[in-house]
C-alpha positions in Angstrom: -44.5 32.7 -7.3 -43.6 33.1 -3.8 -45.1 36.7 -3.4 -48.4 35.8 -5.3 -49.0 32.8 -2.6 -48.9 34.6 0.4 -50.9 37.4 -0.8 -53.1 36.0 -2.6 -54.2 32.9 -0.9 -55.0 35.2 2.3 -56.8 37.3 0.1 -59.0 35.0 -1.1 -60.2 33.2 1.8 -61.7 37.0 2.9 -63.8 37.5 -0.1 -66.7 35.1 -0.2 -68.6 37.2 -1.9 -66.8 37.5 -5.2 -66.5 33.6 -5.8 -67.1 33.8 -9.2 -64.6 35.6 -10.4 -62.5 33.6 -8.5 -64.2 30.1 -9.8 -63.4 32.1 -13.6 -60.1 32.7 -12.4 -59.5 29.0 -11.6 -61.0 27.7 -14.9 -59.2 29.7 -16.8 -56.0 28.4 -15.3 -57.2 25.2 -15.5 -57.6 25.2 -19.2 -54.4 27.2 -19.9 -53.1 24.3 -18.1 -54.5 21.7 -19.7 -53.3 23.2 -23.3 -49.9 23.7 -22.3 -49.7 19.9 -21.5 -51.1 19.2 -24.7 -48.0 21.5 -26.1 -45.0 20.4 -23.9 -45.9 16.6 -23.8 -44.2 14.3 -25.2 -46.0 12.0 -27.5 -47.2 8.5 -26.5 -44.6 5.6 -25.3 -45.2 3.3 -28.4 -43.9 4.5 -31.7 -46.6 4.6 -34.9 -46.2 1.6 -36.6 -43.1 1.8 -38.8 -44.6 0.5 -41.9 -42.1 -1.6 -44.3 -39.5 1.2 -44.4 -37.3 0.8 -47.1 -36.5 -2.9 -47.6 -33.7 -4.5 -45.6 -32.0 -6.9 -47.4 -29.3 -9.5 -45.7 -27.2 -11.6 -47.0 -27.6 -15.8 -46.4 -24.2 -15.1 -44.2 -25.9 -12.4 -42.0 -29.4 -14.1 -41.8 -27.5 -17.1 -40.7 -25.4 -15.4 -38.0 -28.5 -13.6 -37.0 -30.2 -17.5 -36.8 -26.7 -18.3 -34.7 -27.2 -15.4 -32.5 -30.8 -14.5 -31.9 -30.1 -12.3 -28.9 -27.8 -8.9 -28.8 -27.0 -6.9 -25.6 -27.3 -2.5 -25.1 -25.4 -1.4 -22.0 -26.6 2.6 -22.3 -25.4 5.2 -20.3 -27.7 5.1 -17.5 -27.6 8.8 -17.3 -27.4 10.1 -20.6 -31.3 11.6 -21.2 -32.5 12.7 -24.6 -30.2 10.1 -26.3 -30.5 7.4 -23.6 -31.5 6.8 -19.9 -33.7 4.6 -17.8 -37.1 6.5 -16.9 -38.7 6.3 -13.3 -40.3 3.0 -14.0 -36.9 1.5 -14.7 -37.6 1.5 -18.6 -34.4 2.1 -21.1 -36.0 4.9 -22.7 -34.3 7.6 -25.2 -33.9 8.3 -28.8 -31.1 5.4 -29.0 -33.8 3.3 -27.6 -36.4 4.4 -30.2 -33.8 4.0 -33.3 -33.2 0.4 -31.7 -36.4 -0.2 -31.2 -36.9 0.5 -35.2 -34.3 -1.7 -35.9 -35.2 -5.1 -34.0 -38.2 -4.3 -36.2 -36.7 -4.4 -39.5 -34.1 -6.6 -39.3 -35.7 -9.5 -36.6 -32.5 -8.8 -34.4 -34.1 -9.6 -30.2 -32.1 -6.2 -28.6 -32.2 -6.7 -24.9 -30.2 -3.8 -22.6 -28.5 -4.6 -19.4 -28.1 -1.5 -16.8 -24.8 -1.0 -15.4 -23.5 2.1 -13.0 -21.9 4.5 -15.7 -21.0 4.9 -19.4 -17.4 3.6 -18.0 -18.8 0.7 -17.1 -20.9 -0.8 -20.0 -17.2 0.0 -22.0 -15.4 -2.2 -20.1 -18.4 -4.6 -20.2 -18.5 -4.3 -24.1 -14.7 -5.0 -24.2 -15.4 -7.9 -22.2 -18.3 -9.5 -23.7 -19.7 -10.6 -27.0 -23.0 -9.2 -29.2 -22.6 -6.7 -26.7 -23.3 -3.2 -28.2 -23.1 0.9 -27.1 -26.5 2.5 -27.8 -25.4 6.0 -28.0 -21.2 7.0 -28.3 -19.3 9.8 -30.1 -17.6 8.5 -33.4 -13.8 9.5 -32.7 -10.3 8.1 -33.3 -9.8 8.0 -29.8 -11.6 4.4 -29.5 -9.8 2.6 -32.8 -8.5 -1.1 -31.8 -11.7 -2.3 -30.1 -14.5 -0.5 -31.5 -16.4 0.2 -34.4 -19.6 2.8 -35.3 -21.9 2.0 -37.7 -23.7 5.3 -39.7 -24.3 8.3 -37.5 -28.0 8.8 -36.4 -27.9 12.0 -35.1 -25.1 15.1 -35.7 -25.4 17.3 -32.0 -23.8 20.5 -31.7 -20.6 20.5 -29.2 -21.3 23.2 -26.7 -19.1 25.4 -24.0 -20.9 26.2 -20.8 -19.8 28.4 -18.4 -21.6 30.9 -15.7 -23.1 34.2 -16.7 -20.5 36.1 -15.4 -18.3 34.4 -18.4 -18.5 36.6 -21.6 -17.7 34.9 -25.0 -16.6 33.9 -27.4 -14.6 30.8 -25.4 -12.8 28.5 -28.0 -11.5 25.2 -26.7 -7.9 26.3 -27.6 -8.8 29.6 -25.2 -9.3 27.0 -22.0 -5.8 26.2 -21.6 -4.4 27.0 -18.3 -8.0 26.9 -17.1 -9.8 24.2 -15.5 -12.3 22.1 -17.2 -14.7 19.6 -15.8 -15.7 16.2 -18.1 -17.3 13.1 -17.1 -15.3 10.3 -16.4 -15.1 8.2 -19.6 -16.9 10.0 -22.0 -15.2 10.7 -25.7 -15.3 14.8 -24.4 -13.1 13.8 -21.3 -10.6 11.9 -23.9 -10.4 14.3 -26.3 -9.5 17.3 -24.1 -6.8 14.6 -22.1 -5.3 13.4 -25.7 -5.4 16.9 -27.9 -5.8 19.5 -24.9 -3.0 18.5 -22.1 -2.7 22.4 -21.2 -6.1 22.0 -19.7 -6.5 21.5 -16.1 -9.2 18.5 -15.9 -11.8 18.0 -12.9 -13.2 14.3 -13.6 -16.5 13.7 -12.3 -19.0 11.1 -13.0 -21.9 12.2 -14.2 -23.5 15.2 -15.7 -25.1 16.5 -13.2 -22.1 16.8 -11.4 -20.0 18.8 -13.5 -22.5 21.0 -14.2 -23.3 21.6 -10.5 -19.2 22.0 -9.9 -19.1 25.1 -13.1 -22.6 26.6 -11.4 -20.6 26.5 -7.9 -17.5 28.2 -9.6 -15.1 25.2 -8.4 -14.5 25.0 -12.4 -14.1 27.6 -15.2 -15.9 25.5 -18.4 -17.7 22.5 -19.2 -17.8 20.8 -22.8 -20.8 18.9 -23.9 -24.0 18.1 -26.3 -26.4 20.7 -26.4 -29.7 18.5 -26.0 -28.6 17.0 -22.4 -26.6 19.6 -21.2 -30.3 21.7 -21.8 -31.8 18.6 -20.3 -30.0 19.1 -16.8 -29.9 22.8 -16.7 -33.7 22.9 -17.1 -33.9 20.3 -14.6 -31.5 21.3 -12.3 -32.7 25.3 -12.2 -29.0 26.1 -12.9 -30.0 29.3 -14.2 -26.7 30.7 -13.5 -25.4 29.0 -16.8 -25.3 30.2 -20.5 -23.3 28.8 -23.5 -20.4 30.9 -24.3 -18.7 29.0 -27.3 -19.2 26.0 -29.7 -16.7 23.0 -30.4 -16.4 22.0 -34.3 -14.5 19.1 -35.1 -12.0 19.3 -37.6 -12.9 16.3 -39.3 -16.9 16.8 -39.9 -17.0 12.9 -39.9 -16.1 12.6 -36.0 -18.3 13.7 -32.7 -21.8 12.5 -34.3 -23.9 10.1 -32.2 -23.7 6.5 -33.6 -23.9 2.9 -32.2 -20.8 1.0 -30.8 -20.0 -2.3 -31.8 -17.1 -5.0 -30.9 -14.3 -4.3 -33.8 -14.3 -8.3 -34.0 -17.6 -8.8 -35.1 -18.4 -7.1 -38.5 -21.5 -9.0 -39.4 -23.1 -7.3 -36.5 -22.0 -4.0 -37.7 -23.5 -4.7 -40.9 -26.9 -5.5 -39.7 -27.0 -2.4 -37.8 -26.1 -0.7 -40.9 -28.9 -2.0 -43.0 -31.3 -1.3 -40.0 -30.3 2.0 -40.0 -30.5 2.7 -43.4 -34.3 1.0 -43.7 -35.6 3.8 -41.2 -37.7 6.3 -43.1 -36.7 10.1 -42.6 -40.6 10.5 -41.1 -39.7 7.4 -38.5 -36.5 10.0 -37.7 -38.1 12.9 -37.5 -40.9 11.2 -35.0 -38.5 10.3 -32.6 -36.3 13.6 -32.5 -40.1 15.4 -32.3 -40.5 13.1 -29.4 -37.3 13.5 -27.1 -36.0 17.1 -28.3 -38.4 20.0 -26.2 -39.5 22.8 -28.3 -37.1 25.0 -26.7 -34.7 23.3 -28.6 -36.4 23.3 -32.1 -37.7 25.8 -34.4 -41.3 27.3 -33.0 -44.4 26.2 -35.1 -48.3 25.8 -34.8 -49.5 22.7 -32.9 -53.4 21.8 -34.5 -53.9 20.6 -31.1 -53.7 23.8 -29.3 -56.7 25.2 -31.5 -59.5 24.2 -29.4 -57.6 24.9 -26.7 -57.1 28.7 -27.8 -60.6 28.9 -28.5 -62.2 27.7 -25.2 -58.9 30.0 -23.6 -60.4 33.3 -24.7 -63.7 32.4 -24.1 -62.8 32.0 -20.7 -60.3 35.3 -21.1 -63.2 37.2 -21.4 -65.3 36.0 -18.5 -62.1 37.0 -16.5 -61.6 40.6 -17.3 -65.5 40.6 -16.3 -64.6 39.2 -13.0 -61.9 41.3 -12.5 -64.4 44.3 -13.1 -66.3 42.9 -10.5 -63.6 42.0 -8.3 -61.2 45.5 -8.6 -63.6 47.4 -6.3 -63.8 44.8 -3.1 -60.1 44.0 -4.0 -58.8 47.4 -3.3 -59.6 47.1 0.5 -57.6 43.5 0.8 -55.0 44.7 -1.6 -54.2 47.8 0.8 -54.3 45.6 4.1 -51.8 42.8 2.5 -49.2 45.5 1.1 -48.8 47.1 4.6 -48.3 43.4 5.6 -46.4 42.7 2.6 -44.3 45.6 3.5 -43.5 44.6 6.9 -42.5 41.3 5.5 -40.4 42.7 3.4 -38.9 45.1 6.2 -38.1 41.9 8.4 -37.0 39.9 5.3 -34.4 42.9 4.2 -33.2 42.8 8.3 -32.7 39.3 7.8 -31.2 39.4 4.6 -29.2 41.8 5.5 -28.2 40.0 9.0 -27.7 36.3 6.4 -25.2 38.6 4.1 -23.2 40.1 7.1 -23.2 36.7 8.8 -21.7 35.3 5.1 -19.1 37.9 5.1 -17.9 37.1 8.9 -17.5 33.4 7.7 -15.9 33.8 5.1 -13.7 36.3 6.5 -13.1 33.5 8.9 -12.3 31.4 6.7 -10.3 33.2 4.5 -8.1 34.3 7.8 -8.3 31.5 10.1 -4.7 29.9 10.6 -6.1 26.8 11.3 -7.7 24.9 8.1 -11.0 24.3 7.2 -12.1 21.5 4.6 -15.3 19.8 3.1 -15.2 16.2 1.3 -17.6 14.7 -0.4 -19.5 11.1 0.0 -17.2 10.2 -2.8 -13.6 11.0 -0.8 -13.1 14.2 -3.1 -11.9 17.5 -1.6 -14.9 20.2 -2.4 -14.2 23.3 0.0 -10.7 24.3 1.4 -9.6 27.6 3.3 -7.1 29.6 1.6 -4.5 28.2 4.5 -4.9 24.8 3.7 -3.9 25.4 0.0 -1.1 27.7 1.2 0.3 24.5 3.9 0.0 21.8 1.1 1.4 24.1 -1.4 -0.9 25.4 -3.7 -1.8 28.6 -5.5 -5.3 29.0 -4.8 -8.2 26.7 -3.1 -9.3 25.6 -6.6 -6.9 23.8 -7.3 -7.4 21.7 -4.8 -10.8 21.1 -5.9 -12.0 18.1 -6.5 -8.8 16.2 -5.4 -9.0 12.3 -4.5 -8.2 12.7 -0.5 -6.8 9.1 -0.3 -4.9 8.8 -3.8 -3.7 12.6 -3.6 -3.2 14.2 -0.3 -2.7 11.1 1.7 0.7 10.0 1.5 -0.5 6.8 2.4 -4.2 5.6 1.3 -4.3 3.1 3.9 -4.1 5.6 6.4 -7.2 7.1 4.5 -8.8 3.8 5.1 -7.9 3.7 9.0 -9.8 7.6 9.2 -12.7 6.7 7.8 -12.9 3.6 10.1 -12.3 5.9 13.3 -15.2 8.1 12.0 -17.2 5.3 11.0 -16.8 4.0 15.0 -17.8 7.4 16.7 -19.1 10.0 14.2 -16.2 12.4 14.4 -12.5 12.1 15.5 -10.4 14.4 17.7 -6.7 15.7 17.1 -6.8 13.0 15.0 -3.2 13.1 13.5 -2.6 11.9 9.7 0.1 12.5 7.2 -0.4 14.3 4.4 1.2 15.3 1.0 2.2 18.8 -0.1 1.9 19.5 -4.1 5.6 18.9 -4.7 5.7 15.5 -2.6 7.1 16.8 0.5 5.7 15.2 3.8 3.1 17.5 5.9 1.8 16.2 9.1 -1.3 17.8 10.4 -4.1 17.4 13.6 -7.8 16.9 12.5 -11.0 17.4 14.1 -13.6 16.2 12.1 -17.3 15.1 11.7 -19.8 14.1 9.3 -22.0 16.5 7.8 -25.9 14.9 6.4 -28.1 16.1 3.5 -31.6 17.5 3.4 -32.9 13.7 3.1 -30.6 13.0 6.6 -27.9 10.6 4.3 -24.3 11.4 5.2 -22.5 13.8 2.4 -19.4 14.0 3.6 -16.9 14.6 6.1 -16.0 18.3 7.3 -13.6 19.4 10.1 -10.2 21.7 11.1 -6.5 20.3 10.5 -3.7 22.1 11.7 -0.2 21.7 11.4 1.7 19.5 13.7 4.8 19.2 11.9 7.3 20.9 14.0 5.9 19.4 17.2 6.4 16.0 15.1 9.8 16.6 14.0 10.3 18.0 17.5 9.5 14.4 18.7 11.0 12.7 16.3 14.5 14.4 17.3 13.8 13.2 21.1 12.8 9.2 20.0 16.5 9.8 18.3 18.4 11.4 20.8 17.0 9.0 23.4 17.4 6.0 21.1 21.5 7.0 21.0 21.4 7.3 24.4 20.3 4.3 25.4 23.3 3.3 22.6 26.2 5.0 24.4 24.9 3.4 27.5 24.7 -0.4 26.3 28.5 0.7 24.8 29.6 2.0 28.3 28.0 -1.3 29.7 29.1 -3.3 27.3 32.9 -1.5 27.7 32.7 -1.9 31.4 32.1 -5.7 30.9 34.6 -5.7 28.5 37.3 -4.4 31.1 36.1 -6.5 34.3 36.8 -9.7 31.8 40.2 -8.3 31.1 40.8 -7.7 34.6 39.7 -11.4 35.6 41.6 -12.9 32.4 44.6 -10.9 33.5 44.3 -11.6 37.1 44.2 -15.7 35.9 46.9 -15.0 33.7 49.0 -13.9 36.5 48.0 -16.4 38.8 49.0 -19.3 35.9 52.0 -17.4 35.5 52.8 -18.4 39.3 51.7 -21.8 39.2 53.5 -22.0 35.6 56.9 -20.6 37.1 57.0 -22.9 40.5 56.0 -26.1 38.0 59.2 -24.9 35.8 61.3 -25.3 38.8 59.8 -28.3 39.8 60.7 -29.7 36.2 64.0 -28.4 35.9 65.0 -29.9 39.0 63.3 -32.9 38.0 65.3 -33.3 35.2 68.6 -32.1 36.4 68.5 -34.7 39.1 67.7 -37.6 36.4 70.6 -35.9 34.6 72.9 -36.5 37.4 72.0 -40.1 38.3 72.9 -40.9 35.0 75.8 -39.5 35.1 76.7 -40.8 38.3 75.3 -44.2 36.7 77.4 -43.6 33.2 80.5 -42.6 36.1 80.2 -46.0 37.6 80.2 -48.6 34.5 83.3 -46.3 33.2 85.1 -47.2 36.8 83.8 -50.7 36.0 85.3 -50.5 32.6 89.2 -50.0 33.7 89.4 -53.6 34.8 88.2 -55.1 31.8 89.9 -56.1 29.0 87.7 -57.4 26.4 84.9 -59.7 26.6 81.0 -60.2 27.3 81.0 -58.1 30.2 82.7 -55.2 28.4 80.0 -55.2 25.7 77.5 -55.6 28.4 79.1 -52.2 30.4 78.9 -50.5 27.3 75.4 -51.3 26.3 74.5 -49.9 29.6 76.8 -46.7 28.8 74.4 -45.9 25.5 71.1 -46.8 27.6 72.3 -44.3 30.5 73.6 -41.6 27.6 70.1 -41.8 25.7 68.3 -41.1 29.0 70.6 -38.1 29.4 69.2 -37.2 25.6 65.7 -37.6 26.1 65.9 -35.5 29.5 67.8 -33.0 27.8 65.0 -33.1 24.6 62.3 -32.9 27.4 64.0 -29.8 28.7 64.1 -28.2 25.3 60.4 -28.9 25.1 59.2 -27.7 28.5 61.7 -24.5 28.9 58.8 -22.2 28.0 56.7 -23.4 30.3 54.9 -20.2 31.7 56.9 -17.9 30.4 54.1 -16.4 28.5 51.1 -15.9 29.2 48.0 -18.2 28.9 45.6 -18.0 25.9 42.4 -19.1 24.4 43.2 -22.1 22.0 41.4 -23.6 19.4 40.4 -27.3 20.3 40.1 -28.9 17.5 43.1 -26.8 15.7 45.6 -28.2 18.5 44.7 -31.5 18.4 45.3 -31.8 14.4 49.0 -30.0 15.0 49.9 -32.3 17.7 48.7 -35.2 15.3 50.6 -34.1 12.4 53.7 -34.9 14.1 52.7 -38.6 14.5 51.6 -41.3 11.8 47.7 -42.0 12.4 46.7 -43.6 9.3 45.8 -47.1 11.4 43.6 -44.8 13.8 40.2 -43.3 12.8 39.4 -39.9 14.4 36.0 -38.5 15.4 36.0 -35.1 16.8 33.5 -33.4 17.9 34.8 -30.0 19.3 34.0 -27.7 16.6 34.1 -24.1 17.8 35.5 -25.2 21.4 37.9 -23.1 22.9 40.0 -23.6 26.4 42.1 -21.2 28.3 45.3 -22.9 28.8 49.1 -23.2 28.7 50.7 -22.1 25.2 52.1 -26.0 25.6 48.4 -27.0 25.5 49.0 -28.6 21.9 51.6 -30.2 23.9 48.8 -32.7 25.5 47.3 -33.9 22.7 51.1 -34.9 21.2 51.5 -36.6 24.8 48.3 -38.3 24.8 48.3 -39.4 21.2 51.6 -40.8 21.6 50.5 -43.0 24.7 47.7 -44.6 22.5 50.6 -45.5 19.4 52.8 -47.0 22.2 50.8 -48.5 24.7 47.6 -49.4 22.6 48.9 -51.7 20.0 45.0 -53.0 19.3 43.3 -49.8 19.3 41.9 -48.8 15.3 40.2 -45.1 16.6 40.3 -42.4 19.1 37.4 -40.1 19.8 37.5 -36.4 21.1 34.3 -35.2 22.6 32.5 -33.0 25.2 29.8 -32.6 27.7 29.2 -29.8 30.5 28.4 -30.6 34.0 27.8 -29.0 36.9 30.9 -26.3 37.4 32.3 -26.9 33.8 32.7 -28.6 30.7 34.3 -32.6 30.7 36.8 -32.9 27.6 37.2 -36.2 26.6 39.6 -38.4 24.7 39.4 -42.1 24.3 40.5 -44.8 22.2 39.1 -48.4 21.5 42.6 -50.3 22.7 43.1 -52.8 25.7 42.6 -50.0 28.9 44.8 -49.4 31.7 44.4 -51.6 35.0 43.0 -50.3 37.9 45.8 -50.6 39.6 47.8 -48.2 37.5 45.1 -45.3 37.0 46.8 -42.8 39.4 50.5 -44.0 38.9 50.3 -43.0 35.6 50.4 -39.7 36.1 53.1 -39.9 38.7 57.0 -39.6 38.0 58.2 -42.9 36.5 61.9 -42.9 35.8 63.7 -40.7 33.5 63.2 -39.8 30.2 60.5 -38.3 27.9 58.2 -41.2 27.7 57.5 -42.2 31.4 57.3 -38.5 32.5 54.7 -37.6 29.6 51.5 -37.6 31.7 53.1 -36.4 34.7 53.9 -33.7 32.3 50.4 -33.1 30.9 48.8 -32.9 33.9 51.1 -30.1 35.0 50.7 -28.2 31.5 47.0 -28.3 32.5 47.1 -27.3 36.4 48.6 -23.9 35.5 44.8 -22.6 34.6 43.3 -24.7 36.6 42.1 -27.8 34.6 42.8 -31.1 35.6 42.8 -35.3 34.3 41.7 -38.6 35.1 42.2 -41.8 33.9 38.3 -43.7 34.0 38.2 -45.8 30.9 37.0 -49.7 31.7 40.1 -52.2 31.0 39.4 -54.5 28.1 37.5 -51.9 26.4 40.0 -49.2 26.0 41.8 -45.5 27.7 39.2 -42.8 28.5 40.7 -39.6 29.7 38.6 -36.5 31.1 40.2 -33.3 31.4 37.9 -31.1 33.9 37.8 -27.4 32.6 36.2 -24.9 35.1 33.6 -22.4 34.1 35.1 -19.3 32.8 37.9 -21.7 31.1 36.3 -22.3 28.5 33.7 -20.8 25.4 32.5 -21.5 21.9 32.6 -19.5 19.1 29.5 -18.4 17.4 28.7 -18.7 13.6 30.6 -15.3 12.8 33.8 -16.5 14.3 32.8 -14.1 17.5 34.0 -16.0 20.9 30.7 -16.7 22.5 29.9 -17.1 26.2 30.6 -20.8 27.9 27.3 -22.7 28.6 
């Protein structure tokens, strides 16, 4: 058609003089026209008028649930032309709509439809809703639980399309290992899933698209009805398509077109039934006449096309006169537009020629390139890779990739999918944009894109195409520095952390040594102490026995040697207190448990008048190994001294340059007058040098006491530790720092 309008329209507008010929020419066409639309149309939108049929009859049960339910729902397949479709006024339109149309007729049933995207989705509507019904489905086993069919309406042939380079027979057994396309949902795409799992499935939506994918040789086969796969061919111009095989069911009873209805309402079903059966095999043969083209049906004699015949000769003849008339002035114009013709043709072979060379360099580049080169479609689904891609992710050939879900499929993560598109969404196209994707046996491949959208011929975007190359030893590469940098930044915080670790150590043994001192001078101080108390009693206990040897008997005697035991029980105690304080820095100090210490030292003693509150859970002080030895001396003064006292309290606070331990009871107090004598030397004996003696155990690590309780209201001593003297212990039992 091409060649005749550039010729021929040029041609024409030269050769005034042989207009009518030309006007024959014309009419003719016109009226050729006109009787091949009288052929090829369909017949008028209303059907003839049914007539009575054959009689429905329903039962009082299904007249009543018919009273009960006036209204029933069709969800068709929006795309699904002979059998069912919406036309371009938005009208459900079809030969399920005609038998439906037939059957609201005879039975008084009010059949409503209600469009939905695809067949998938009136399904799941059906499943979801009641008096809900499927206009056109396949009667299978693959559907059993939820739906019924009622009588089969129309029995189509199950075809095998491939492209004309395909040579048959193809069996649907034959396919396996191949690569089939189906449409999402239909019974086809279950029964090649459930009976066929050798067969390599492309799912796409509609049938257009899988017959576009098997025309583009992304697919080997498609399986479908023979009336609308001839339907979209014919529309589409996929005139690189032929049918190479035929699918017959085992069971003759399965794959026939019927109408789908809820498995939980059988009156329904039966309604349908009756309507069905009430349609006259005329009525049938009118609406098959109406949607199935000639092509598809045996060829016969239209009466209309008579008249048309007639007047088409008649005109026949006054062409070929015209054409006499016309030969002679067209041999001039026919000469001048084949030399044109013929340099058209030149420049069109040169260009041709230049389009088929420029092919081959792409697709050598593409089939060589190292880098990858992909096309998605507006759906997210892969429809062009380079032989490299399918080699870095794995695969055996580019068609297997085919069709893929990007996000669900070769992303390893579909968010990340989601973050991509947002990025292209923002500027139109991304730049060594880097994404993680996933190889066909699961293994991680990371990868650098450069991508942009690509539009259609209406300017709507169809996709996203681009380059990706492989980044995965540069990422590994990094990954391996973040790791060796992250463990050296670890052995550094350990070499920090170790030379912390040793300056404490130094400082705890540098105060260890210096307590040591303090210790060893306060030893000698003791043992002198108590040597000289030793000796005054003995000089004491020397002078009553003097005393003694002139005596005979008597008061005085008994009064000598009363003052003989008091003088030899001093000598005990001192001697006791020796035993006690002998060790007194001869080891080192150490971190001691608070709490712990003060329950030994009052295990030795017999509390049960006193309450105790403590509050020095996790406290711990650097001191004396005699530190337990201040709590025994302490408690003691409160059982002696503070007859009235029912409770003691050991607490804490920190202040500036340390922490404040205290201990206090609830007794009478200690006057003024005596708050610094008490720690002084008082006599001999254990019991008046027992807070001298506590404040030395503490002054050998620096801590020190005080005596600041109100008299009247009770004792309240504060021992002063310095900062670094003491420290908690955390949760874990860990020493932690002192606040």
């Amino acid at each position: 058609m091409s060649k005749i309008k550039m010729v021929g329209i040029p041609g024409l507008s030269g050769l005034r003089k042989c207009a009518l010929p030309a006007a024959g020419i014309i009419l003719a066409l016109i009226i050729i026209g006109i009787a091949f639309h009288l052929v090829t149309a369909p017949s008028p939108a209303t059907l003839p008028d049914s007539g009575p049929g054959y009689p429905v009859s329903l039962t009082d049960g299904e007249r009543r649930w018919i009273r009960d339910h006036p209204v029933i729902t069709v969800c068709p397949d929006p795309k699904y032309p002979p059998f069912e479709f919406y036309d371009e006024s938005g009208r459900y339109a079809g030969i399920s709509a005609d038998y439906l149309q037939l059957i609201s007729e005879k039975t008084g049933l009010a059949i409503t439809d209600i469009k939905k995207d695809n067949f998938n989705a009136c399904v799941e509507h059906l499943r979801a809703t009641n008096r809900t019904i499927l206009g056109a489905v396949y009667t299978s086993h693959l559907r059993t639980g939820y739906l019924n069919y009622t009588r089969t309406y129309y029995q189509p042939a199950l075809v095998i399309l491939a492209r004309t380079s395909v040579t048959g027979p193809v069996t649907v057994g034959s396919l396996e290992g191949k690569t089939v396309v189906a449409v999402d949902g239909y019974t086809v795409h279950k029964l090649l899933r459930h009976d066929y799992p050798g067969i390599n499935l492309t799912v796409v939506p509609t049938i257009r698209d899988a017959l576009r994918t098997v025309s583009l040789g992304n697919v080997d086969a498609y399986v479908g009805e023979v009336a609308t796969t001839s339907w979209y061919v014919e529309k589409e111009g996929l005139t690189n398509l032929h049918i190479v095989g035929e699918y017959v069911p085992e069971d003759p009873e399965t794959f026939n077109l019927a109408i789908g209805v809820r498995s939980d309402e059988p009156e329904l079903l039966a309604i349908l039934n009756k309507g069905l059966a009430a349609i006259t095999p005329q009525e049938k043969e009118v609406i098959v006449d109406r949607w199935i083209t000639g092509s598809l049906q045996p060829p016969g004699i239209d009466s209309r096309l008579l008249p048309a015949i007639i007047v088409g000769f008649c005109a026949l003849l006054l062409v070929v006169l015209g054409i006499l008339l016309w030969n002679r002035s067209l041999a001039h114009a026919v000469g001048v537009k084949t030399e044109e013709l013929s340099r058209e043709l030149d420049e069109r072979g040169k260009a041709e020629a230049l389009l088929r060379d420029s092919e081959e360099k792409y697709r050598a580049i593409i089939e060589n390139m190292k880098d990858v080169f992909y096309r998605s479609d507006a759906d997210g689904r892969l429809v062009m890779i380079s032989p490299s891609g399918a080699k870095l992710l794995g695969y055996e050939t580019p068609k297997d990739m085919t069709g893929l879900d990007i996000a669900r499929q070769i992303y390893c993560n579909p968010a990340d999918r989601e973050a991509f598109l947002d990025a292209m969404n923002a500027h139109g196209f991304v730049l060594d944009y880097e994404v993680c994707l996933k190889r066909k046996d699961g293994s991680v491949q990371y990868v650098s894109t450069t991508s942009h959208f690509y539009f259609d011929a209406q300017g709507e975007i169809a996709g996203i195409e681009g380059i990706f190359r492989d980044i995965t030893q540069r990422r590994c590469a990094e990954e391996e520095m973040i790791r060796k940098n992250t463990e050296l930044i670890a052995a550094y915080d350990q070499l920090s952390r170790a030379k912390e670790e040793l300056r404490r150590n130094y400082d705890e043994l540098a105060r260890s040594q210096h307590a040591l001192e303090q210790a060893r001078t306060k030893l000698s101080l003791l043992n002198t102490v108590a040597l000289q108390d030793i000796q005054n009693a003995v000089f004491t206990l020397s002078g009553y026995l003097e005393l003694e040897k002139s005596l005979a008997t008597g008061e005085r005697l008994k009064y000598f040697v009363a003052k003989q035991a008091e003088v030899v029980r001093g000598i005990t105690e001192s001697l006791q207190f020796i035993r006690i304080y002998q060790n007194l820095g001869l080891t080192p100090p150490r971190w001691q448990n608070v709490q712990q210490a003060f329950l030994m030292a009052i295990s030795h003693h017999d509390f049960t008048r006193l309450s105790r509150d403590l509050r020095v859970k996790g406290l711990e002080i650097y001191a004396d190994s005699l530190f337990e030895q201040v709590f025994v001396s302490l408690t003691e003064n409160v059982l002696v001294h503070a007859k009235t006292a029912t409770e003691i309290r050991l607490h804490w606070y920190e202040t500036t340059g340390g922490l404040v331990m205290v201990f206090e009871d609830n007794g009478l107090g200690i006057e003024r007058s005596k708050k610094t004598a008490i720690f002084e030397k008082q006599g001999t004996g254990q019991e008046r040098m027992s807070l001298f003696l506590v404040r030395e155990i503490l002054s050998v690590t620096g801590l020190s006491i005080r005596e600041c309780g109100e008299p009247g209201v009770g004792a309240r001593f504060e021992i002063f530790v310095p900062q670094g003297a003491y420290r908690f212990a955390d949760r874990d039992g860990d020493p932690a720092p002192g606040r």
